[in-house]
HTML snippet that shows the backbone in 3Dmol.js (N, CA, C, O; Angstrom):
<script src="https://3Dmol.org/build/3Dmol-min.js"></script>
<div id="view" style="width:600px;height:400px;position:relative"></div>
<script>
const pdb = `
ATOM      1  N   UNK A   1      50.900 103.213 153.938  1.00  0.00           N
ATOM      2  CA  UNK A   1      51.781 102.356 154.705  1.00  0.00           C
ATOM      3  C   UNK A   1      51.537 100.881 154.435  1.00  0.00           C
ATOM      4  O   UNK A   1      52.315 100.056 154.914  1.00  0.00           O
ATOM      5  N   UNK A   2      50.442 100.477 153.654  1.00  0.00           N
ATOM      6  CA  UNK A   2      50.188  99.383 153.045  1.00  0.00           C
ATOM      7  C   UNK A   2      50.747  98.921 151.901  1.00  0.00           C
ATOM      8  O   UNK A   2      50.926  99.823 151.083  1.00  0.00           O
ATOM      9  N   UNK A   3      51.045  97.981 151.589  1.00  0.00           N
ATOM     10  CA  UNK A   3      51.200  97.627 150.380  1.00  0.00           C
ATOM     11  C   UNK A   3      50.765  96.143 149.923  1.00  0.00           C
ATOM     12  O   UNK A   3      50.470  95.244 150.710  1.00  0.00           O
ATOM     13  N   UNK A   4      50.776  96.023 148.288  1.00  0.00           N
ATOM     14  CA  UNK A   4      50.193  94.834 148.327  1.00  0.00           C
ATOM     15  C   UNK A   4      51.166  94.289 146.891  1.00  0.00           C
ATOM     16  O   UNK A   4      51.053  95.029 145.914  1.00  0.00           O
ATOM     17  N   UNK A   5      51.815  93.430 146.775  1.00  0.00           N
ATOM     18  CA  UNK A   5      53.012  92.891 146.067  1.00  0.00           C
ATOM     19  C   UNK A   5      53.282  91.526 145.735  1.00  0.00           C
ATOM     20  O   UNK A   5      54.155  90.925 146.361  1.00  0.00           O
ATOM     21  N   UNK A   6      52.582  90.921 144.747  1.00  0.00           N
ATOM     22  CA  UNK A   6      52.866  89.462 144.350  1.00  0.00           C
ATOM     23  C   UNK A   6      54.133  88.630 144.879  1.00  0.00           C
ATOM     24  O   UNK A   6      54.079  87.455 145.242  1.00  0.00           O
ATOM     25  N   UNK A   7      55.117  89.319 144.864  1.00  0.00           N
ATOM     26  CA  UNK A   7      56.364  88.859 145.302  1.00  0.00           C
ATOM     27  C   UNK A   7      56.457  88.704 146.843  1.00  0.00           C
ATOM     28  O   UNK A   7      57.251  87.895 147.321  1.00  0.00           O
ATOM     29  N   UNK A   8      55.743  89.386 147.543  1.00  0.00           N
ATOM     30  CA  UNK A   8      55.880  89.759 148.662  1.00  0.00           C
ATOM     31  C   UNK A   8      54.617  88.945 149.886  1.00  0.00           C
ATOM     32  O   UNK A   8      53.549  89.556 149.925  1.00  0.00           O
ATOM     33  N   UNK A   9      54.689  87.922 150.638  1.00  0.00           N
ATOM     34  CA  UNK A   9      53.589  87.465 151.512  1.00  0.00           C
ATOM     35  C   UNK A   9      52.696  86.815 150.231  1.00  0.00           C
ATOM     36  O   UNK A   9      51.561  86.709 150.695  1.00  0.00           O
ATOM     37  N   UNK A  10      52.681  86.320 148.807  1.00  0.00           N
ATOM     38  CA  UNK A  10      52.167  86.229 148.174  1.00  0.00           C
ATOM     39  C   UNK A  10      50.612  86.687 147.731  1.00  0.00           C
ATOM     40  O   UNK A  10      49.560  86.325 147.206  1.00  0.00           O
ATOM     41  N   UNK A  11      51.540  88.081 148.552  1.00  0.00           N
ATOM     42  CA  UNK A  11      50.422  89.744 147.483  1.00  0.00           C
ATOM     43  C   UNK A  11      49.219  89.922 148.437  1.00  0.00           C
ATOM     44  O   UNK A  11      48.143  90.352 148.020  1.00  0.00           O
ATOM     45  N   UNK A  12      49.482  89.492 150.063  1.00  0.00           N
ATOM     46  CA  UNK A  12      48.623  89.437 150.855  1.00  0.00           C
ATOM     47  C   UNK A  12      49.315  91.093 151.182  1.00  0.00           C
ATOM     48  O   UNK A  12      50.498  91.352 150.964  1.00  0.00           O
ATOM     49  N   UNK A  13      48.105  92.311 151.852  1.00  0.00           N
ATOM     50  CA  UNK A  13      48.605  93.357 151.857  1.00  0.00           C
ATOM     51  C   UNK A  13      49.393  93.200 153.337  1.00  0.00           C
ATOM     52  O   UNK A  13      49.015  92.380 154.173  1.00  0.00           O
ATOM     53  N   UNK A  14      50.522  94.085 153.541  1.00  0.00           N
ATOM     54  CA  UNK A  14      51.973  93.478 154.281  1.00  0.00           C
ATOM     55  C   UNK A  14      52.393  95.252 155.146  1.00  0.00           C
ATOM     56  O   UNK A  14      51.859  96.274 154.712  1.00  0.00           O
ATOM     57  N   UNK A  15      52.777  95.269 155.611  1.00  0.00           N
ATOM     58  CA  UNK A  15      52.713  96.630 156.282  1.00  0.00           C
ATOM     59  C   UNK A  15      54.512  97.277 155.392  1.00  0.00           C
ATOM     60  O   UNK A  15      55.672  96.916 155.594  1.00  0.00           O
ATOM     61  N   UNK A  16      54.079  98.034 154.697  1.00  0.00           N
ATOM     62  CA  UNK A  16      55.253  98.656 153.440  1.00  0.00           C
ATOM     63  C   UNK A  16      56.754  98.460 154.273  1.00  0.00           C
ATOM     64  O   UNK A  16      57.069  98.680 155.443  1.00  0.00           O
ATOM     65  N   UNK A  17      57.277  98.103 153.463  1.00  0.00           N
ATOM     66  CA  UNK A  17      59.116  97.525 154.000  1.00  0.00           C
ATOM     67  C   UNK A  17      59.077  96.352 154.773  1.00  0.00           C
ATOM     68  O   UNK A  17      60.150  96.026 155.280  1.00  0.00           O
ATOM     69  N   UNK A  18      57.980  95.553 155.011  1.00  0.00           N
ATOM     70  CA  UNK A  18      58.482  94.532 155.876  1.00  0.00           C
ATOM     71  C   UNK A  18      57.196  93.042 155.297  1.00  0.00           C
ATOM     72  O   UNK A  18      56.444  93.065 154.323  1.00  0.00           O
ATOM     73  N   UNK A  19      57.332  92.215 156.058  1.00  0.00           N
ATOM     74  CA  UNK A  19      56.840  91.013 155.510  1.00  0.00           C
ATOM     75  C   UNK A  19      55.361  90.832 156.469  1.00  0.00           C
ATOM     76  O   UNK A  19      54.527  89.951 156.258  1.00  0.00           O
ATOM     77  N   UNK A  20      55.288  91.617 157.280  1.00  0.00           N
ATOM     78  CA  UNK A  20      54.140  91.383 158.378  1.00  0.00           C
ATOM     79  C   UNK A  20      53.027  91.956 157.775  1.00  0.00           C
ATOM     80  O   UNK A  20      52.933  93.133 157.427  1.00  0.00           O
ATOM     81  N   UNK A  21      52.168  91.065 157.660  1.00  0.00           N
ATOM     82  CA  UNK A  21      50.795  91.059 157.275  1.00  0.00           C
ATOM     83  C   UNK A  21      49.848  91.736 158.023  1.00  0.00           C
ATOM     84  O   UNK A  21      50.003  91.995 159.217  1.00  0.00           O
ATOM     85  N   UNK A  22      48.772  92.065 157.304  1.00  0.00           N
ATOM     86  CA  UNK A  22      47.883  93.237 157.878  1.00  0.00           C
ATOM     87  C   UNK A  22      46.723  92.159 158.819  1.00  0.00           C
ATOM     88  O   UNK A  22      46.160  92.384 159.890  1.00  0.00           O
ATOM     89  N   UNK A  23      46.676  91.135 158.056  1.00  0.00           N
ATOM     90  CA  UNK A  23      46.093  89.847 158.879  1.00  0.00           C
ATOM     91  C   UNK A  23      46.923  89.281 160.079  1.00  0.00           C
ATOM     92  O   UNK A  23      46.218  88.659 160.874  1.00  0.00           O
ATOM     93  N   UNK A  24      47.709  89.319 160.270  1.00  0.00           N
ATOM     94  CA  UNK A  24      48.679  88.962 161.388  1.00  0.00           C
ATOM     95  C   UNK A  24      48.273  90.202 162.594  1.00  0.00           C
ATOM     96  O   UNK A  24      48.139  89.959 163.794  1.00  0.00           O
ATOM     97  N   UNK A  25      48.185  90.970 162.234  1.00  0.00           N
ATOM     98  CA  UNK A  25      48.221  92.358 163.283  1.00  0.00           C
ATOM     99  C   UNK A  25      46.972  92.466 163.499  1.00  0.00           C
ATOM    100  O   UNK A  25      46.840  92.605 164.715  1.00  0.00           O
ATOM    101  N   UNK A  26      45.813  92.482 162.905  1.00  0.00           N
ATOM    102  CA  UNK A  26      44.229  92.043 163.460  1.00  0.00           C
ATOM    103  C   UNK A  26      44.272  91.063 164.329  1.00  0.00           C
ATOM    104  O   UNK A  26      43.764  91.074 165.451  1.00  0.00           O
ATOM    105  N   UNK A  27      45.019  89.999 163.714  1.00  0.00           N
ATOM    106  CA  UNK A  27      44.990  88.369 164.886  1.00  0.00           C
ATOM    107  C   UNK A  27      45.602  88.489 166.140  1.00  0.00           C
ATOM    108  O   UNK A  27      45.062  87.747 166.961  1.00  0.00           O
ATOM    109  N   UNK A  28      46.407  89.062 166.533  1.00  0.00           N
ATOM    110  CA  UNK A  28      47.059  89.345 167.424  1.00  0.00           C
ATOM    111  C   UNK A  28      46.034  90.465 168.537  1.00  0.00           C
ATOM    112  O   UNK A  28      45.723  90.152 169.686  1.00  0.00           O
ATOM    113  N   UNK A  29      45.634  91.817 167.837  1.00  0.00           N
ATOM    114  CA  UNK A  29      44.546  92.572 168.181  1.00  0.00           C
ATOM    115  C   UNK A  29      43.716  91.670 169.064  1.00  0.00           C
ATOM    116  O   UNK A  29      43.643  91.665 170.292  1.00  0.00           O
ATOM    117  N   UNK A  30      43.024  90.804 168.054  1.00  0.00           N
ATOM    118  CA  UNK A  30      41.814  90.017 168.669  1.00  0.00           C
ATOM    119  C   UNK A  30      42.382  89.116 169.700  1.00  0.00           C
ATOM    120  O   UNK A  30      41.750  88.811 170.711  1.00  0.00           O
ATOM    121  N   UNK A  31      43.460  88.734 169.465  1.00  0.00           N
ATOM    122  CA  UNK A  31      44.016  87.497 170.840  1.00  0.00           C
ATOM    123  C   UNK A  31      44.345  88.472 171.961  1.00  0.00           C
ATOM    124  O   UNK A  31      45.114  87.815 172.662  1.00  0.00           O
ATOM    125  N   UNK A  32      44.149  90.098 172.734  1.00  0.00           N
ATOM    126  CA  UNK A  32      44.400  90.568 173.388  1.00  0.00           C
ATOM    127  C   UNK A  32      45.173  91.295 173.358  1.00  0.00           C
ATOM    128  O   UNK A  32      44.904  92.277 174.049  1.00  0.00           O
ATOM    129  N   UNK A  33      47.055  91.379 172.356  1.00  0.00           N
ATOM    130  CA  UNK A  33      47.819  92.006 172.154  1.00  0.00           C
ATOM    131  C   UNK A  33      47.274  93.590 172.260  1.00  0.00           C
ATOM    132  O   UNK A  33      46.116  93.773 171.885  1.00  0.00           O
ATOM    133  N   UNK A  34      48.018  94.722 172.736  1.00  0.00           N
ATOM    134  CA  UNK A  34      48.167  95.536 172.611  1.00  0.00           C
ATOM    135  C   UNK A  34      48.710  96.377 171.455  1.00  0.00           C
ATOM    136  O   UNK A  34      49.743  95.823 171.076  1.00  0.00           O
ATOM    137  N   UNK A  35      48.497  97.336 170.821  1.00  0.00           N
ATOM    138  CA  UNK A  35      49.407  97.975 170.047  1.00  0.00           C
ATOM    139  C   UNK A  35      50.787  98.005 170.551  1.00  0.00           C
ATOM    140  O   UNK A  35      51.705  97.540 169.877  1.00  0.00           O
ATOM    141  N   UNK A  36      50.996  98.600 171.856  1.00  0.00           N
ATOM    142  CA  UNK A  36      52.438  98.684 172.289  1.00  0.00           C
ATOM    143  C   UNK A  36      53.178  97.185 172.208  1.00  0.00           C
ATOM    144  O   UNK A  36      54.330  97.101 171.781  1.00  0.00           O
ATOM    145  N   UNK A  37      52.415  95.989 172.657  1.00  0.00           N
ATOM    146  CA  UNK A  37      52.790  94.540 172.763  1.00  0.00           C
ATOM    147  C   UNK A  37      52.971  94.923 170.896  1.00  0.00           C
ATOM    148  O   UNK A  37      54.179  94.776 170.714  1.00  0.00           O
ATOM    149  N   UNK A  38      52.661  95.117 170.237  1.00  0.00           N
ATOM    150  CA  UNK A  38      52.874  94.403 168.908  1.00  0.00           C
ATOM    151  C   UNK A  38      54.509  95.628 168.022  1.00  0.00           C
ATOM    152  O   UNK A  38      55.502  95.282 167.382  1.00  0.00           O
ATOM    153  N   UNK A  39      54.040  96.911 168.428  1.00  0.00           N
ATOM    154  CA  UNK A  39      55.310  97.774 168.261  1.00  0.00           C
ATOM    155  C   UNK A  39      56.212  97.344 168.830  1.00  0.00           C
ATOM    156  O   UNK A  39      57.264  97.754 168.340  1.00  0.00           O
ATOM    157  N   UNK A  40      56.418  96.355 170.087  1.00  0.00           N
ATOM    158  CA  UNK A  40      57.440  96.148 170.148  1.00  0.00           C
ATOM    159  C   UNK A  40      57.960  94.744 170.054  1.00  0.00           C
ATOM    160  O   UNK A  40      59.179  94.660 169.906  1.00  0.00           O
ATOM    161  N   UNK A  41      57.301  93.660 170.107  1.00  0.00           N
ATOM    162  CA  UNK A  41      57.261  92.594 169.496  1.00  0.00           C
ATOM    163  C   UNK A  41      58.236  92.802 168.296  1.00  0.00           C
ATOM    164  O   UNK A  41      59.422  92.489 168.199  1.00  0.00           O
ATOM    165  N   UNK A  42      57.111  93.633 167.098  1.00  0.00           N
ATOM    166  CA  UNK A  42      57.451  92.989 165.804  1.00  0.00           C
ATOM    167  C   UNK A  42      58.403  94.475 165.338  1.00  0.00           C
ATOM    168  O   UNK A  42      58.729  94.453 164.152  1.00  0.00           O
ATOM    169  N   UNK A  43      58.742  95.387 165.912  1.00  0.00           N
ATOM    170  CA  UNK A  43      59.852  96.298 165.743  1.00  0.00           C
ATOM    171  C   UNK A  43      58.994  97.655 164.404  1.00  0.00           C
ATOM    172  O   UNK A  43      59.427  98.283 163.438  1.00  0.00           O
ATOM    173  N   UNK A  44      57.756  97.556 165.046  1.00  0.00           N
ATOM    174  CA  UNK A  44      56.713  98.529 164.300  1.00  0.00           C
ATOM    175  C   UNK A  44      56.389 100.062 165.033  1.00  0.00           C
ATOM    176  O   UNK A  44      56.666 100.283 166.212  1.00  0.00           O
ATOM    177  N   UNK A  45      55.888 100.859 164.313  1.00  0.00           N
ATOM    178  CA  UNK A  45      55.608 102.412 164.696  1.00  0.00           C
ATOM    179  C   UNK A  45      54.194 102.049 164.957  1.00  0.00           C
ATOM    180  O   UNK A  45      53.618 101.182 164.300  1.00  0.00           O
ATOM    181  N   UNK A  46      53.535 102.841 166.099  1.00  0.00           N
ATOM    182  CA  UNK A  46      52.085 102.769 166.197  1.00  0.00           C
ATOM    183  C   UNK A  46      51.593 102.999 165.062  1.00  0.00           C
ATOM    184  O   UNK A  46      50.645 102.327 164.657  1.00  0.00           O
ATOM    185  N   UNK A  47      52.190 104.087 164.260  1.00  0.00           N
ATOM    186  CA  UNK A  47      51.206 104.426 163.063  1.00  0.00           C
ATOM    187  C   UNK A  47      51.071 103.686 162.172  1.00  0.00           C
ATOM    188  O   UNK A  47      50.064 103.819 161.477  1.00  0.00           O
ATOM    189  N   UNK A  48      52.052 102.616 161.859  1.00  0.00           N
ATOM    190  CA  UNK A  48      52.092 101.411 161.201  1.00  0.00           C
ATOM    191  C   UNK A  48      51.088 100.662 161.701  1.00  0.00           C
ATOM    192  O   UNK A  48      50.117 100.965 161.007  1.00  0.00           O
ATOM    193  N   UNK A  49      50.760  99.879 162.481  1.00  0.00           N
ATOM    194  CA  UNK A  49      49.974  99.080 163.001  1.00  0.00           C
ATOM    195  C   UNK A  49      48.405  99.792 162.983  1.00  0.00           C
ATOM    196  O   UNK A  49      47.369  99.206 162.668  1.00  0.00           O
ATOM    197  N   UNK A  50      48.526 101.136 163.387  1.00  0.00           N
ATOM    198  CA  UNK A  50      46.908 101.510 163.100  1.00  0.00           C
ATOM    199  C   UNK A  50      46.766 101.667 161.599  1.00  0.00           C
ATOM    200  O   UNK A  50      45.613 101.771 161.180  1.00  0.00           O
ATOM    201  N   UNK A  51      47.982 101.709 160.535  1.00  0.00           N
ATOM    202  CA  UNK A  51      47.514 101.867 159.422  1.00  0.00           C
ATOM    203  C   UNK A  51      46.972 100.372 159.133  1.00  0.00           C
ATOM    204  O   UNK A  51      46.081 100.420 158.285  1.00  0.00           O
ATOM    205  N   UNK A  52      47.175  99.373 159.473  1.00  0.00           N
ATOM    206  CA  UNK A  52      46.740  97.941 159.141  1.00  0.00           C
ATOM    207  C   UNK A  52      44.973  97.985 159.792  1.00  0.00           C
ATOM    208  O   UNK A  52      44.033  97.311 159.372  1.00  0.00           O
ATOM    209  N   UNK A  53      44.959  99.009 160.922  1.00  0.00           N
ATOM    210  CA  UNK A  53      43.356  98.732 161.564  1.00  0.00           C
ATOM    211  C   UNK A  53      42.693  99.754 160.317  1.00  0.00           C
ATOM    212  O   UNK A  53      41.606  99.489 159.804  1.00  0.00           O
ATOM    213  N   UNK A  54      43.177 100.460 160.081  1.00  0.00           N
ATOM    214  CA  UNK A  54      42.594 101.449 158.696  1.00  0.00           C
ATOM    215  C   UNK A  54      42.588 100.977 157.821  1.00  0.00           C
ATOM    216  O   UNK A  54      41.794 101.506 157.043  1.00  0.00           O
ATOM    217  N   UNK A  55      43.160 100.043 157.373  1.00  0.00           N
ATOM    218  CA  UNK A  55      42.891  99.465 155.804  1.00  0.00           C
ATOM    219  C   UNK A  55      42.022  98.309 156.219  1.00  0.00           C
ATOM    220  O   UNK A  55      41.203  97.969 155.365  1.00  0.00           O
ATOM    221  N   UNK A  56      42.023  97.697 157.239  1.00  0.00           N
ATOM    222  CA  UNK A  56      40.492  96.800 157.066  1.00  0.00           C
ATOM    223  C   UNK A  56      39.733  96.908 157.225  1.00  0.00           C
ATOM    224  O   UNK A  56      38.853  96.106 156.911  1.00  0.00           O
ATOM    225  N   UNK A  57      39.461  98.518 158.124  1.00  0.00           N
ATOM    226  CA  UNK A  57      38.179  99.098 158.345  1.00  0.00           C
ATOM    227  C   UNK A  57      37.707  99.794 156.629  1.00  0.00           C
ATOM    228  O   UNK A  57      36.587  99.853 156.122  1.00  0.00           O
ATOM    229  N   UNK A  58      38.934 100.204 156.120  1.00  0.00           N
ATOM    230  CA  UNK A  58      38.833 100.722 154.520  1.00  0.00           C
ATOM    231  C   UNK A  58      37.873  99.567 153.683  1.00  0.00           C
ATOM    232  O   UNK A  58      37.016  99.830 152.838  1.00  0.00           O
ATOM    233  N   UNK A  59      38.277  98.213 154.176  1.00  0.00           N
ATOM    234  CA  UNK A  59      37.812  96.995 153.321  1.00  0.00           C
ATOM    235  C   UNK A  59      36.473  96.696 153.354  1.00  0.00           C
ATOM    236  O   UNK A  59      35.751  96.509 152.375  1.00  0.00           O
ATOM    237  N   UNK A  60      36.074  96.645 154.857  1.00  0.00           N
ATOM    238  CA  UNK A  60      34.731  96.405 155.174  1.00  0.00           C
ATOM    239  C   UNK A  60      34.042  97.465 154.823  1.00  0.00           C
ATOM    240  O   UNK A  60      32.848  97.168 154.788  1.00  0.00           O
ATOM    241  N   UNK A  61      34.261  98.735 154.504  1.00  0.00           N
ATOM    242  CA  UNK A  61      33.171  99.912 154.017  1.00  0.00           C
ATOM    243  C   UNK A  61      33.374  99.424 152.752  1.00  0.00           C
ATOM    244  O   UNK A  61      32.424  99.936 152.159  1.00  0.00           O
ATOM    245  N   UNK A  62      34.079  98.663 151.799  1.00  0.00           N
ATOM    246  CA  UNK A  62      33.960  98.125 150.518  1.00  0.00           C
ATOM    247  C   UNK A  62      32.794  96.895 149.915  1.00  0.00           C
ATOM    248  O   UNK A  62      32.392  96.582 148.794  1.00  0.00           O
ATOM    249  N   UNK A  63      32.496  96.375 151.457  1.00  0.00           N
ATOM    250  CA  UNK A  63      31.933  94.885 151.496  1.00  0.00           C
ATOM    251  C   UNK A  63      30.025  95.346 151.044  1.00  0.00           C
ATOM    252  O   UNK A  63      29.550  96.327 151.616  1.00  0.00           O
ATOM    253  N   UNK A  64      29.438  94.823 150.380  1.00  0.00           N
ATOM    254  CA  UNK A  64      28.110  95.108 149.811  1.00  0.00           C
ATOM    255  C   UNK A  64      27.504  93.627 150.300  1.00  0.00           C
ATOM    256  O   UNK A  64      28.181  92.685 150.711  1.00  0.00           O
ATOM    257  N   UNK A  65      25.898  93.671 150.131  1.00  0.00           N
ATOM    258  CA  UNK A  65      25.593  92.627 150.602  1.00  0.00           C
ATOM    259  C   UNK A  65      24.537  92.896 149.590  1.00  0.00           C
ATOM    260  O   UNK A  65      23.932  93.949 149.386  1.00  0.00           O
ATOM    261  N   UNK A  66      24.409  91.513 148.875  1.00  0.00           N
ATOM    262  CA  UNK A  66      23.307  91.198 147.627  1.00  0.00           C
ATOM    263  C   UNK A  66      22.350  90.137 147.764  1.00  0.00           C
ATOM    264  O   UNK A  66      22.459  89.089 148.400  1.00  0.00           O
ATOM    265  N   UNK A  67      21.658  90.448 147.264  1.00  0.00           N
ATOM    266  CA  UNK A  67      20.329  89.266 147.804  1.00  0.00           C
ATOM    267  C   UNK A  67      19.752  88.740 146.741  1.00  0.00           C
ATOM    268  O   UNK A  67      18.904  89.346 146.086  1.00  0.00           O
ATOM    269  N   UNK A  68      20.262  87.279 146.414  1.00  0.00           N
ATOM    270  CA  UNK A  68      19.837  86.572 145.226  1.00  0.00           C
ATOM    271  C   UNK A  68      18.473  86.013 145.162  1.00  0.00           C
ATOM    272  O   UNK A  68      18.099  85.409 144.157  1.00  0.00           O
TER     273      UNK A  68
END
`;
const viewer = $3Dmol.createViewer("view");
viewer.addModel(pdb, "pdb");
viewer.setStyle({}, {cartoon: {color: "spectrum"}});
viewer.zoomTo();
viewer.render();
</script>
């Protein structure tokens, strides 16, 4: 349900068919918003919006920490 598209948010990953950013929907998260506040706000499916909490939880199990 992610996608990520040069043309698109300039290739920031964007929730697939629409322009809303996966960073926008964390920010909102953290300012208190609800899932339901944001499904209906921004005209999204819950499963959309938890797919944006899944791909940054996907990101941070990517994140390594090196010690120079």
């Amino acid at each position: 349900m992610i996608e990520i598209d040069p043309e698109i948010a300039g290739g920031k990953p964007v929730i697939k068919g629409t322009r809303i950013t996966v960073k926008l929907i964390l920010e909102l998260l953290a300012n208190g918003w609800s899932i339901k506040d944001i499904t209906e706000e921004y005209d999204l499916t819950e499963e959309q919006v938890k797919s944006a909490i899944k791909y940054a939880e996907y990101l941070t199990e990517k994140v390594r920490v090196v010690r120079i």
